[in-house]
N, C-alpha and C positions, 0 to 999 in steps of 0.2 A: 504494500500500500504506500510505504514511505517513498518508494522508489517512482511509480506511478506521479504520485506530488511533487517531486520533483523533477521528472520529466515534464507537467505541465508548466511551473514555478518556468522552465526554461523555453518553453513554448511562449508563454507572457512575455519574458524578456526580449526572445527573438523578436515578436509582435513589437515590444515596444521600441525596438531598437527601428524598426520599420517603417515608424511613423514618419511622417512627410518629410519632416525636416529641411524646410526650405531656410536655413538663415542664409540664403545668401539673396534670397527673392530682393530685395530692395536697395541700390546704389545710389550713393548721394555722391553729384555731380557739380561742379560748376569753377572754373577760373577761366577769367580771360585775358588775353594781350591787351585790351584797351581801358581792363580795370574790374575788379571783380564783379558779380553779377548776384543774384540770387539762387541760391542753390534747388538745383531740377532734382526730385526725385524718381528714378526709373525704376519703374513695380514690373516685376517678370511674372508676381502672382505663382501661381504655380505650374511653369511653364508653359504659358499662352504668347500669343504678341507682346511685347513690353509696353507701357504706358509711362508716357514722361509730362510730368506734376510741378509745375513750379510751387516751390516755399515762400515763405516771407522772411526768411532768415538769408545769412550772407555770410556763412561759417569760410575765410580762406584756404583754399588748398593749394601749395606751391606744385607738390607731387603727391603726399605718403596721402591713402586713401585708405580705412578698413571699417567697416561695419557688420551688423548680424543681427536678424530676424531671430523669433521664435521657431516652434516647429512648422507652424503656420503662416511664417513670412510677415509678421507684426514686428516693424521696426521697433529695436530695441535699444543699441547703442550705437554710435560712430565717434569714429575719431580722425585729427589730421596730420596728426604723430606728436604735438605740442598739448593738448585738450580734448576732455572726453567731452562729448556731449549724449543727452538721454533719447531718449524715442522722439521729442519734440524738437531736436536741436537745439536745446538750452543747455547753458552750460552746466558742467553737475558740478558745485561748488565744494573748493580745493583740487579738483580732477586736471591737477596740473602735472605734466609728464614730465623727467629731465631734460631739460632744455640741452636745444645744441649747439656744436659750436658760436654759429653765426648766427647772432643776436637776432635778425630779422625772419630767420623762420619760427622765434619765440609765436609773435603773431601771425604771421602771414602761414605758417603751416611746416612742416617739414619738409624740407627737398632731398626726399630719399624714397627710395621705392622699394615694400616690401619689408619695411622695416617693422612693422604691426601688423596683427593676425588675431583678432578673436577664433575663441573656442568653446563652445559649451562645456559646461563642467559634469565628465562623465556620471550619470547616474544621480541628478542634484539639476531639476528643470527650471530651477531658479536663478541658477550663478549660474556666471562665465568668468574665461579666463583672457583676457589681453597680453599675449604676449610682443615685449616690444622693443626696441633699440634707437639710438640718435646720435647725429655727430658727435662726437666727442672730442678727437682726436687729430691735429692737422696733418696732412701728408708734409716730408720736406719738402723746400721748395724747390729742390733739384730735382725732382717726384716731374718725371716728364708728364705731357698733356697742356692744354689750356687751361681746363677747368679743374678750380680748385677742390679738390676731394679732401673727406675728412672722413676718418674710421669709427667706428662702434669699439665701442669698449666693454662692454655689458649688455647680457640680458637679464629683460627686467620680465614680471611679473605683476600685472595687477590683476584683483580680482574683482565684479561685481557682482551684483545681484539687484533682477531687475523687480524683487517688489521693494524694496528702499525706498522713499520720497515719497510716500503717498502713491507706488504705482510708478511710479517714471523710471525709476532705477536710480543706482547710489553706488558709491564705493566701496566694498568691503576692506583693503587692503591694498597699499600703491606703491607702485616700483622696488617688487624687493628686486635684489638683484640674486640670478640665478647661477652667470655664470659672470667672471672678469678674465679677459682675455682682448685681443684684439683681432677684430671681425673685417668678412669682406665688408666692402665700402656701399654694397645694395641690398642694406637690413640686414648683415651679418648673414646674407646667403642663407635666410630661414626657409623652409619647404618643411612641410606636414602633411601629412596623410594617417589614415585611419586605422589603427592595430590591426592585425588578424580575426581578434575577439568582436569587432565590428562597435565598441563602446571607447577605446582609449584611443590617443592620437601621440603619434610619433612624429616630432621635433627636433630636425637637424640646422645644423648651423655652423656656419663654413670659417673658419681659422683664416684670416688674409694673408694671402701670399704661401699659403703652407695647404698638403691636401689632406687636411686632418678635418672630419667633421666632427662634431660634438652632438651627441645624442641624447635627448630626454623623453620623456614615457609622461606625459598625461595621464593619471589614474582616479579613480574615485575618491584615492588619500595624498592628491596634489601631483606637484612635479616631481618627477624623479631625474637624476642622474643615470645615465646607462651608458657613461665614458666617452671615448670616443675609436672612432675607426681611420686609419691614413691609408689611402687607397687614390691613384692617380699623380697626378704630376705636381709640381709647384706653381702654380702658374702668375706670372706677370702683366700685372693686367690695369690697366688706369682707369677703365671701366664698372668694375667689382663685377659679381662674379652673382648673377641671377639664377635663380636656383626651382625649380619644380616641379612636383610631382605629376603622371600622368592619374587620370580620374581612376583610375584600378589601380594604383599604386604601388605597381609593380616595376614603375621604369622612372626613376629621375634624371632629369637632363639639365644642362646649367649652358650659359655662358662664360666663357672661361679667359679667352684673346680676344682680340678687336672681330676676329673672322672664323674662330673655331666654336665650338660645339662639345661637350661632354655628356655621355652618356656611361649610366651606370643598371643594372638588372637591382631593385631590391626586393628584399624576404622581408613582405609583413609580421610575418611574425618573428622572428631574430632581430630583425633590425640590421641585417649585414648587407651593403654592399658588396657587388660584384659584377665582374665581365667589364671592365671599363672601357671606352673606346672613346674616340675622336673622329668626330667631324669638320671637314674643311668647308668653311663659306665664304669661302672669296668675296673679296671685294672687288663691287662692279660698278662703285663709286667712293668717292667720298667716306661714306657712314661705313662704319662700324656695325655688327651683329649685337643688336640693343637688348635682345626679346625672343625668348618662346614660349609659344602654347601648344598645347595637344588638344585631338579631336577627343570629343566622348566616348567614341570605343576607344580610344589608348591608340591606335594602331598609325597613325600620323603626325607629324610633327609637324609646327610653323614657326621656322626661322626670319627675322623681322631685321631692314636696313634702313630702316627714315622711311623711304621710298619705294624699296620692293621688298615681299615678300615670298621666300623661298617652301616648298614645301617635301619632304623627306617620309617614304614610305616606309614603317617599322619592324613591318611585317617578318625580315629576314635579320632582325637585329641578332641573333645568337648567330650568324655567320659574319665573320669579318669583313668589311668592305662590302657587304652590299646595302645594307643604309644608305651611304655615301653616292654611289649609285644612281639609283631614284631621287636625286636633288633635281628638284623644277621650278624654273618661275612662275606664277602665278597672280600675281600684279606686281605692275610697274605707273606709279604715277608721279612720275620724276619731271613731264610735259603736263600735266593736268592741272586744267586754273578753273578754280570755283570762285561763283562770285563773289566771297566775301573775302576771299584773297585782301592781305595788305600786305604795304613794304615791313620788312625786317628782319629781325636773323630767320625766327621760323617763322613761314609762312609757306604757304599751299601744302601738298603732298607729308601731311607728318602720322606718324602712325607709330612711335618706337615701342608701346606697351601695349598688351592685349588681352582680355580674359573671358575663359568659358563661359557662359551662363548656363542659366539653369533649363533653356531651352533650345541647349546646344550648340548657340549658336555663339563662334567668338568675337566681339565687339573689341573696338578701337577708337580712341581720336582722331581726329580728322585733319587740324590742326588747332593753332591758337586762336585766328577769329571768328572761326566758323562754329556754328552751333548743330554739326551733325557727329554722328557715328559712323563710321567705316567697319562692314563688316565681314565675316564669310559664314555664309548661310549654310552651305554645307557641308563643313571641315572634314567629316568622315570618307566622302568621295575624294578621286583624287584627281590630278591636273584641276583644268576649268571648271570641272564639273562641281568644283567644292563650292563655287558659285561668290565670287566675289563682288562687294558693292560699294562703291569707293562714296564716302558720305551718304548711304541712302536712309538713314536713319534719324530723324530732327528732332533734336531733346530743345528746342527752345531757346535755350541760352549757351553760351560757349562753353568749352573744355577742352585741357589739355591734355598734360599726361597724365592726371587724377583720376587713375582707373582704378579700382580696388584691386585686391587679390584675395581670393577665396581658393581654400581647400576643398576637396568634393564633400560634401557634408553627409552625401546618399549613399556612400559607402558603406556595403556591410561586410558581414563577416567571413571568412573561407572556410564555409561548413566543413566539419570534419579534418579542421587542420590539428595539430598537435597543440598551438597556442589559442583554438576558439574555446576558452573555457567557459563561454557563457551558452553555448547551446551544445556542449559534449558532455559525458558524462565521465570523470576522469577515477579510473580506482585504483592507482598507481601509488605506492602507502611507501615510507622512506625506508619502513624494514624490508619491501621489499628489495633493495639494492643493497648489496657490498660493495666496499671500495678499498683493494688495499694494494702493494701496502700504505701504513697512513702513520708514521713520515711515508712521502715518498723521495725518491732521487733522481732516476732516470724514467723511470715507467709507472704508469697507473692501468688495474687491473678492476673493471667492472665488471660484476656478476651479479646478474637479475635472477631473480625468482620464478619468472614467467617470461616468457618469449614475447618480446617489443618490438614493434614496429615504425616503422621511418624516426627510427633513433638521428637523435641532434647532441651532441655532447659538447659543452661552453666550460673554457676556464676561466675565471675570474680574478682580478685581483681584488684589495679590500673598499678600492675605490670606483669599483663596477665597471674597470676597461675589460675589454674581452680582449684577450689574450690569444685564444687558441681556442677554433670549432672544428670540427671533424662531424662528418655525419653518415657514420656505417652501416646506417640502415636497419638491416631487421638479425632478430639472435637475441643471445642471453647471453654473452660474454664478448666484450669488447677489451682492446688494448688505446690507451693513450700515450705516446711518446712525447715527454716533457721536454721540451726545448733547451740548452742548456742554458741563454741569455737569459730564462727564468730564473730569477734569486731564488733564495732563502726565505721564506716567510709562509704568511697564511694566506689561502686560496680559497675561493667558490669555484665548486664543480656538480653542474646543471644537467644534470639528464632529461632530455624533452621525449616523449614519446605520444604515440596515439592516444597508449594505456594510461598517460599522465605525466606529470612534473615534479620530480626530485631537486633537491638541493643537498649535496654536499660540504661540511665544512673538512678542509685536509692542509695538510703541514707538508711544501718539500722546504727536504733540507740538502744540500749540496754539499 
């Protein structure tokens, strides 16, 4: 009987992990070249045509853009990386972020992209979580480029909860800091995507100049630490180093040089990158490789230059070189004058950031005076046929690069993986493993009780870097070879399985 209860206890949760969950149903839009405007709000609803709303508010945004709906797509919070503001765009009083460097995005907004990301707080339909970063840090001035860049020094954490204020939403907690360190220079290269378990979200964030990410776990009992991974190159970059998940969150791809592309295969549930590769995108002007997005099957990618957009079929990405391959252009509006074209640095043809909606479709700037969106209607197709539309979209008032960034929020879980423990049933008990011996030295000797399958075996150190995974699959007796750079000390040793999840604590000694 108890079993049965809990089979459905896990039937509920599935269900409610299910629910709509549109926070990303609503973007708040609006800077201009000629002077700020009043900010449009674009309603996707639950993924129908968009509808764009003018406010009577006039909240500025240089660049950083992030907001979140309930499950329902009822505007809940936004911010412009300087100030929170609540469901009404009032301000929510003290909701003052670390400021950044240069004094004038205090007001005018942050100019950094990606730097801020709500999150629902798993399991707690009341709080969210804002994670978030801001200049800090000047580059030297021998730091080639024109434009002056400045780094991230920290990730911050604040938390809310939207019945505070009478219903409007309030603060619970602001800016602790999570991690000190120095980040790439475009929001510390933050990309998130949804655990395996279909409820927690996994939060990487990219080290500058170094290919070390740092990884943290969103849980029901806050942020956690889960170390970090170095995997890929160093890369040099005046740019920083744009980072995102595809909507299955099985493939993250970044900006890395003015004209390349990185791609990485990830495990929802480990959290390990792998399969690293590069992409070349030439320069076919001018601009730099600013931006990508992926289509909602995952299976495409859109590579972004000011003016044209490239596009990369993914289909063959476990073979090397053929990504690269299927590069194609797909707009060029580097000749294209719309009427509200004016003189200055940007103007006509701009398009550098871009994000998915909730009805698939990915949206763009147009440029600085013009008050359309630039889109492609149907990303998942390839060449032409993705259906490009250069400004056919009229939010009212202008916009720039004030494009939000959202995580797939609809992502669930991978039934039946070894890490979905909210719809598996796990009977996997710590007596039933040994580990010896324990010291160890050179080797470690696992022996299960019962025959496991798609074993995943994780070393740990005390500060949660994984060290060493191996994954031998199925048996009851596994061997680990200790690497000898492992010191002396105390270790976690992680046995993942179908049947469940172990933790071991073990001592080598050398």
């Amino acid at each position: 009987m108890k079993k049965h209860l809990f089979l459905i206890g896990m039937y509920l949760a599935v269900c409610q992990l299910a629910i709509a969950q549109y926070h990303d149903a609503k973007w708040v839009l609006c800077y201009g070249q000629t002077g700020y405007q009043n900010n449009v709000i674009v309603d996707f609803g639950t993924g129908q045509s968009p509808q764009a709303l003018v406010t009577n508010t006039v909240v500025p945004m240089l660049i950083e853009n992030a907001s979140i709906c309930d499950e329902q797509g009822n505007l809940l919070f936004f911010t412009n990386g300087t100030r929170v503001y609540d469901k009404n765009l009032n301000f929510i009083p003290g909701a003052f972020l670390p400021p950044p460097f240069d004094t004038a995005g205090v007001t005018l907004g942050l100019a950094q992209r990606q730097g801020c990301m709500f999150l629902p707080w798993p399991g707690d339909t009341n709080r969210y979580v804002l994670l978030h970063t801001t200049k800090e840090l000047p580059l030297p001035s021998s730091y080639p480029g024109w434009i002056p860049y400045h780094l991230p020094t920290h990730l911050y954490m604040t938390t809310l909860d939207k019945t505070y204020n009478g219903g409007n939403g309030g603060i619970v907690s602001l800016s602790q800091v999570m991690l000190n360190d120095t980040l790439s220079n475009t929001g510390g290269g933050m990309a998130v995507t949804r655990h395996a378990n279909g409820r927690d979200w996994w939060i990487l964030v990219k080290k500058h100049y170094r290919n070390k990410f740092y990884k943290f776990l969103l849980t029901p009992t806050g942020l956690v630490s889960m170390g970090f991974q170095q995997i890929g190159l160093d890369y040099q970059t005046r740019l920083g180093e744009l980072y995102i998940f595809t909507p299955n969150g099985e493939i993250l791809g970044g900006t890395v040089e003015p004209h390349t592309l990185a791609l990485f295969k990830f495990d929802r549930c480990t959290g390990m990158l792998s399969n690293h590769q590069l992409l070349n995108n030439p320069a076919t002007n001018s601009y730099s490789c600013e931006d990508l997005d992926f289509s909602s099957n995952s299976k495409v990618l859109y590579a972004n230059e000011r003016v044209k957009i490239f596009q990369y079929n993914l289909t063959g990405i476990d073979t090397p070189g053929v990504v690269q391959q299927t590069r194609t252009l797909i707009a060029d509006t580097a000749y294209t004058t719309l009427m509200c074209d004016t003189p200055g640095f940007y103007q006509k043809n701009f398009f550098p950031v871009g994000q998915l909606a909730s009805n698939g479709i990915i949206y763009y700037p147009s440029n600085y005076a013009c008050p359309e969106l630039t889109f492609i209607e149907y990303p998942d197709s390839l060449g032409m046929a993705s259906g490009f539309n250069y400004a056919g979209f009229n939010i009212i008032n202008t916009n720039a690069t004030a494009i939000p960034y959202f995580p797939n929020y609809r992502l669930g879980p991978i039934t039946g993986s070894i890490c979905d423990s909210l719809t598996s049933v796990h009977e996997l008990q710590p007596q039933d493993i040994s580990v010896y011996p324990n010291p160890a030295k050179d080797n470690l000797f696992i022996t299960s009780s019962r025959s496991l399958n798609e074993t995943v075996i994780t070393l740990f150190n005390i500060h949660s870097q994984i060290l060493l995974q191996q994954s031998p699959g199925f048996g009851n007796n596994f061997e680990l070879t200790i690497p000898a750079e492992i010191g002396t000390g105390i270790y976690m040793l992680r046995i993942q399985s179908k049947e469940g999840v172990v933790t071991k604590k073990i001592v080598i000694g050398k």
